[in-house]
N, C-alpha and C positions, 0 to 999 in steps of 0.2 A: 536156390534160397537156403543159407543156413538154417544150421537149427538155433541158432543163436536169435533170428532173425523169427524164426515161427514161435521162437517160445517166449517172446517180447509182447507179439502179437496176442497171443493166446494172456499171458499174464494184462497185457490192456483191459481183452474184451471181460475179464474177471474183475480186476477192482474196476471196473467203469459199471457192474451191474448189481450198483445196491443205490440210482439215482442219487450219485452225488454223495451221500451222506446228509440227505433232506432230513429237516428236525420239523418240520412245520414252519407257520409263515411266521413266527416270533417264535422266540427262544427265551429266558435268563441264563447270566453268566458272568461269576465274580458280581453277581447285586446289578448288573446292567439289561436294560432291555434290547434285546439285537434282532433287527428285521430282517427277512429274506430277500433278498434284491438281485436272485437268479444264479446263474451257473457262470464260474470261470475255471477256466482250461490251465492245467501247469504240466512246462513237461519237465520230467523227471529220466533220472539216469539210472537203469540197476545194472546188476551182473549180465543181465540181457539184450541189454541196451536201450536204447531211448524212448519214451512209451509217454502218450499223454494222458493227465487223469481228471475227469471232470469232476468239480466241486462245486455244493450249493455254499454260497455268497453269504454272511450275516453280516448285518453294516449296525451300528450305534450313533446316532443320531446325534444326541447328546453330546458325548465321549468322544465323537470323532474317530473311531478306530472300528476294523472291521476284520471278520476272522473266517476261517474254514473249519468247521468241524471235523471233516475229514485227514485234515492235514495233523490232526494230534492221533486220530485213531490210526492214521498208516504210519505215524513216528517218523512224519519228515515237515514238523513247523519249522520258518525257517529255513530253509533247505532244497535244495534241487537233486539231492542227490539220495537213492534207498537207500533201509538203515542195513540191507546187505552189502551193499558198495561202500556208505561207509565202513563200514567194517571191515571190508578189507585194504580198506586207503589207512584204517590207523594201523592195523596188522603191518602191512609195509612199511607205513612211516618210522614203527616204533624199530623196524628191523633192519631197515636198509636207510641210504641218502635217500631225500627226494628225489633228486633229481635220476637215480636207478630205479628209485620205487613208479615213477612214471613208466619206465620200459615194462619193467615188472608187469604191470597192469595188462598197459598193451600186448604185449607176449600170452598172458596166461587168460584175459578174456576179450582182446580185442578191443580194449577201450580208450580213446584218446584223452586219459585223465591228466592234465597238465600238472607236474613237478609243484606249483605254485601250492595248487585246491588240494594235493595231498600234505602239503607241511599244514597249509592251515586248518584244514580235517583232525591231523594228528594233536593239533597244539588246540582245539579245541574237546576233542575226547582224551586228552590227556589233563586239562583241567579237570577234568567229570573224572579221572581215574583218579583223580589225587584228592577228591573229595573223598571217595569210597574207599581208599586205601587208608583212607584216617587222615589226611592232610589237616581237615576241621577239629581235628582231637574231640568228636563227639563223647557225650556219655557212652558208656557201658551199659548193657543192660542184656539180658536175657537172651533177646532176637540178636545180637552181633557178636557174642559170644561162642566159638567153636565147640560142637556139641562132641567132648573125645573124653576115651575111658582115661582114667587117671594113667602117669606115665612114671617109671624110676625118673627118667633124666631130664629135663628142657634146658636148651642152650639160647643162651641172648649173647650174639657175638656185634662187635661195631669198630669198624674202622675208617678212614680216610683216602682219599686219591681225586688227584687233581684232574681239573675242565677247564681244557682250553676257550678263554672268554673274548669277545669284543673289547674295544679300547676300553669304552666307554664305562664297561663294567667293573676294569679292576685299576679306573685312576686314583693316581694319589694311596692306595695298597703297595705297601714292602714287596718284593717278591727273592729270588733267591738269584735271577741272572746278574751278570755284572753290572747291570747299571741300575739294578736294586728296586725296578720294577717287576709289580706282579706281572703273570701274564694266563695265571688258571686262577681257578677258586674253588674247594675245596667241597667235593660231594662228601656229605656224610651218610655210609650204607650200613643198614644192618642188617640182620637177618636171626630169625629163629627156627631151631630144629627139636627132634625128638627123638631120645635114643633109648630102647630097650632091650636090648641085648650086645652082648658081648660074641666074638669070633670065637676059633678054636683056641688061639692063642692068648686070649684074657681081651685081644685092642677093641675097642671100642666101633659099634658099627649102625651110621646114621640109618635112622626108619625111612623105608621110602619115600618119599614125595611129601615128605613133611617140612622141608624148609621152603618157609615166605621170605619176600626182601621186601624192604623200604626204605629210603633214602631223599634226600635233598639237599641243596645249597642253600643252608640258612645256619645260625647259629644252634651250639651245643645247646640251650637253653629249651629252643624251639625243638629241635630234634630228639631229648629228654622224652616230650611228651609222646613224640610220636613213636618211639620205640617203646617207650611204655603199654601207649595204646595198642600197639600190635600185638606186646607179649603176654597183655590182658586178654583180647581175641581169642588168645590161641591159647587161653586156658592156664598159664603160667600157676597160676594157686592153686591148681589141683596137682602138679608136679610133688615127685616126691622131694628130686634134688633138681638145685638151680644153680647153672653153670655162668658165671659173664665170661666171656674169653676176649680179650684185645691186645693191644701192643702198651709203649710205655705212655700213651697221650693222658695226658690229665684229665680230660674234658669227658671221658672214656668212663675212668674209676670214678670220678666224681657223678656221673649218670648212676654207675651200678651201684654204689653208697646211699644216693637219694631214693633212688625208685626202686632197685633188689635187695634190699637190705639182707644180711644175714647169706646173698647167696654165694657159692663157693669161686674166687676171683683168680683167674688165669690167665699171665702173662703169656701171650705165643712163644712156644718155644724156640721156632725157626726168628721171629724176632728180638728174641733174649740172646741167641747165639753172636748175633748182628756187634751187638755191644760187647763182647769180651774180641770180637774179630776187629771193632775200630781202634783197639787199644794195642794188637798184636801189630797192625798195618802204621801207624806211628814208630809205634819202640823199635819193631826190628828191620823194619821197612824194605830192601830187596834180600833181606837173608832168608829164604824160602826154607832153608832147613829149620833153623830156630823157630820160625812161626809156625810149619807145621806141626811139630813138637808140642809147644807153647799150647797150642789152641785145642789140639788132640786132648792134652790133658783136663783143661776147661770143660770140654765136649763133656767128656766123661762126668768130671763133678758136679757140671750141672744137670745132664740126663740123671743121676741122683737126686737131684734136690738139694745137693751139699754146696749152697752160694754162700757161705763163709768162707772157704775152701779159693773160691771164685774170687773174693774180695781179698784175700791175704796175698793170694798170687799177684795181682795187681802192685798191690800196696807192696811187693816183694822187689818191683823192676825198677830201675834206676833212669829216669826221661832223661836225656842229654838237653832239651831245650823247654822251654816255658811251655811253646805249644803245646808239647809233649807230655807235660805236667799236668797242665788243664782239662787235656782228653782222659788222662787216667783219673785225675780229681772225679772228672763228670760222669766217668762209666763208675766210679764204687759206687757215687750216691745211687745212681740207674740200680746195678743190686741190691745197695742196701736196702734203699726204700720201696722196693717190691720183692724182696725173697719170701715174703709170706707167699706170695701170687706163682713162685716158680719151683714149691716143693712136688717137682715134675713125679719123684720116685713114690712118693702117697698118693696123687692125683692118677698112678699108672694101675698102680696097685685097689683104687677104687674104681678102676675102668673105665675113666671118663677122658675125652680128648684134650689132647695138652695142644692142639695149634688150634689156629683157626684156616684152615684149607678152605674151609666152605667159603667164608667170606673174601678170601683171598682171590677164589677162583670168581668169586661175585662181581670184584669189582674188575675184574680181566669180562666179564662176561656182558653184565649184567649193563655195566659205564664204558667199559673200555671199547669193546666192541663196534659201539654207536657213536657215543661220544667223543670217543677219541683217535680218530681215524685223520689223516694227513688232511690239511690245512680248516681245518673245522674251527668256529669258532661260535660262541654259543652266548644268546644272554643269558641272565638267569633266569627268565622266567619261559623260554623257551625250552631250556633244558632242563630245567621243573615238571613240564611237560612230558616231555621223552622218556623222562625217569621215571616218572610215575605208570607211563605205560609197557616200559619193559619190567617194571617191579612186578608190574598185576602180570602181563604175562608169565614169567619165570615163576611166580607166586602159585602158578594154576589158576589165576582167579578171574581170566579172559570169560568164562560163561559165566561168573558171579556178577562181575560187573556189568556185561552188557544187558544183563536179567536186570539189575537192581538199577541201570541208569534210565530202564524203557521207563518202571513201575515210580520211580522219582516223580 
């Protein structure tokens, strides 16, 4: 006999010895009056394995509906399965495919949990994650508020990266393939950190375990709140300095204008490089000497701060065709209208991070990992799901929420 198999047993004869969960022969609940009409048997699945558990019976008459008392105090209404089993069906789901996340199981406690019960486990405790992660943009108030001593630095970073979707999700959507269908949609991820101190070298060096993420597929509008709501949590008004860091997307500055007013705005500079590189791969195109050249020198002016410098060299090269014209048109405006954002040599010099790494590595981690894996294809409200339960995880916030979804 396993011990898988004695400690099933043993966990039976324990919740089976408190009579059911008897309340008397009437009860109220929600304003109803509920009668006792005896015991029924449910069998349940844990990390143990299969175990049945007797509960006393209350029926409503009236109302027509009848309930278990028991089945809210052991946190399986609803449910054939424990809230330990669950728990590690969304743990898997959130990390692996279903259909590995079933071996998974099997392999590591012997369980024949089908592929199916674990997406729909995961996509069910991924809604509840994405309440508790702020998905509902509840008030603020005191109790949800992170209780941290004032910090020099907070960073609010937020960028983009596509999810491969079902037809159905991105018909009659633009996309960028040849035949000018979508075929992803656009997770929006953020993330907040906390940095107080500097290396030996002056660079900047994130506080441990202090970046959360949050993300979804919905509009810059909706997603506004929700990074706001985050960067509330985590205390942002008690920061001394506030960081936005992103790339050139609109949708991006126009957040940190509405919601961080006043806070200090940072173009990436590994994505600032991207744009004087589109302009060298045009003009000189297989001349690899010229463009190393060319670019080397950019390099330099803008790790300065000196995007004047950046913008005259441009405006200095001669396109041979229209295209050519239009890509350098496009990359001055791209400087000019964020050089405020890429004085890298002030922002080095106050010790604050000039990319966004963290976020970068977020959405390789955080989306890419899960979501983006060979022939995947996602609705959006499934992968609303998933996102919300790799955000809480990565977050640290796996024991916050399963605390806070029992007490719900």
């Amino acid at each position: 006999m396993s011990m898988h198999t004695v400690g099933a047993g043993l966990l039976e004869k324990l919740i089976n010895s408190d009579d059911g969960g008897y309340q008397g022969g009437k009860m109220l609940r929600d304003g109803h009056g509920y009668e006792f009409m005896g015991y029924r048997d449910k069998e349940v699945l844990t990390v143990l394995g299969a175990i049945k558990v007797r509960r006393a019976y209350y029926y409503d008459r009236e109302g027509k509906k009848g309930f278990c008392p028991k089945d809210k105090a052991l946190d399986m209404e609803d449910t054939s399965f424990s809230p330990g089993l669950r728990r590690v069906m969304g743990r898997v789901g959130a990390y692996r495919p279903f259909g590995l996340g079933h071996e998974d199981i099997k392999e590591m406690v012997g369980l024949d949990v089908s592929a199916k019960e674990i997406e729909r486990m995961s996509h069910k405790l991924g809604e509840q994650a994405e309440s508790f992660m702020g998905g509902q943009v509840e008030v603020l108030s005191a109790d949800n508020v992170v209780s941290v001593k004032t910090v020099p630095k907070m960073y609010v970073c937020m960028d983009g990266t596509g999810v491969p979707m079902v037809k159905s999700e991105v018909a009659n959507r633009q996309g960028k393939g040849e035949d000018g269908q979508a075929r992803t949609r656009e997770v929006k991820l953020g993330c907040v950190f906390t940095q107080t101190t500097v290396d030996k070298e002056g660079r900047p060096v994130r506080d441990e375990l202090s970046t959360s993420y949050i993300g979804a597929i919905e509009t810059a509008a909706e997603f506004s709140k929700r990074i706001n709501w985050e960067a509330r949590r985590r205390g942002i008004d008690s920061a001394n300095t506030v960081c936005v860091i992103g790339d050139g997307a609109p949708w991006i500055w126009n957040i940190a204008d509405e919601y961080f007013y006043g806070a200090v705005q940072i173009i990436d500079l590994y994505h600032a490089r991207e744009h004087y590189w589109n302009v060298a791969k045009v003009v000189f195109g297989n001349d690899k000497g010229k463009m190393k050249n060319w670019t080397e020198k950019r390099r330099r002016e803008l790790d300065n701060g000196e995007v004047e410098k950046v913008i005259k060299a441009i405006e200095r090269l001669s396109p041979a065709t229209e295209s050519e014209k239009e890509v350098c048109e496009r990359e001055i405006g791209y400087f000019d209208k964020n050089k405020k954002r890429m004085r890298y040599d002030d922002f080095r010099r106050r010790g604050l991070f000039v990319g966004s790494g963290v976020l970068e590595a977020g959405c390789r981690t955080v989306i890419g990992q899960r979501l983006k894996q060979s022939g995947m294809h996602w609705s959006v409200k499934g992968a609303n799901n998933i996102i919300a339960l790799r955000c809480c995880l990565f977050s640290n916030r796996w024991e916050d929420f399963w605390e806070n979804r029992i007490c719900a």
